[in-house]
C-alpha positions as CSV (number, residue, x, y, z in Angstrom):
1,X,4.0,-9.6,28.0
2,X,0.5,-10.9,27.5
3,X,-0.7,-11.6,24.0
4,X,-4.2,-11.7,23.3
5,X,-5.4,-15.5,21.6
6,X,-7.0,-15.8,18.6
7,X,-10.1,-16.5,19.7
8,X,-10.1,-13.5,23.0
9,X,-9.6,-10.9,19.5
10,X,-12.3,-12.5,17.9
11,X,-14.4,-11.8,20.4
12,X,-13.6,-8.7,21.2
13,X,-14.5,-7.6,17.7
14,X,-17.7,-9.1,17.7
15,X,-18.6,-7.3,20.9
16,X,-17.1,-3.9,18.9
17,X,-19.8,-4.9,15.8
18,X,-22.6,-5.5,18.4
19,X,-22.4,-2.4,20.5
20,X,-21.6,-0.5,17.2
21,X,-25.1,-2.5,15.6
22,X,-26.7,-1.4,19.0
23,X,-26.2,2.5,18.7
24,X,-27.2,2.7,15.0
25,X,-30.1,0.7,16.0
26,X,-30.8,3.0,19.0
27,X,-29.9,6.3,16.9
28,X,-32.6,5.2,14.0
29,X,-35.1,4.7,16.8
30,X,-34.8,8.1,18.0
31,X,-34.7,9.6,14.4
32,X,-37.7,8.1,13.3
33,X,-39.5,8.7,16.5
34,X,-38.6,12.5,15.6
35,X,-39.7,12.3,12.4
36,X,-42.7,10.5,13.5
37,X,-43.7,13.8,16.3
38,X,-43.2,15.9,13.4
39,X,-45.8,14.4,10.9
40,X,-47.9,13.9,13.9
41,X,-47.7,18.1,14.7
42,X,-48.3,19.1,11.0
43,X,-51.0,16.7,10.6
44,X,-52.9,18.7,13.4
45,X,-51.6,22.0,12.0
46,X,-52.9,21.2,8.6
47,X,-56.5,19.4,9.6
48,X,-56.9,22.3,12.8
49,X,-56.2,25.2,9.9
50,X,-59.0,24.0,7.8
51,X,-62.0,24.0,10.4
């Protein structure tokens, strides 16, 4: 039976606690690029409505 060393765990949780860093990184860069498109549309709504 294979037994993983101490230092083969370790690594395998710091891989875990990068690709886990990666998508909350990722998923905040896509919600405030959403965010950002909305402004940017109600910004022109607003400034086209009072022309």
């Amino acid at each position: 039976m294979w037994f993983a060393s101490d230092k083969e765990v370790r690594r395998m949780i710091e891989i875990q606690s990068l690709i886990a860093t990666i998508y909350i990184l990722f998923y905040a860069l896509v919600g405030v690029t959403i965010i950002t498109f909305a402004l940017i549309i109600a910004l022109v709504v607003i400034i086209s409505k009072q022309k």
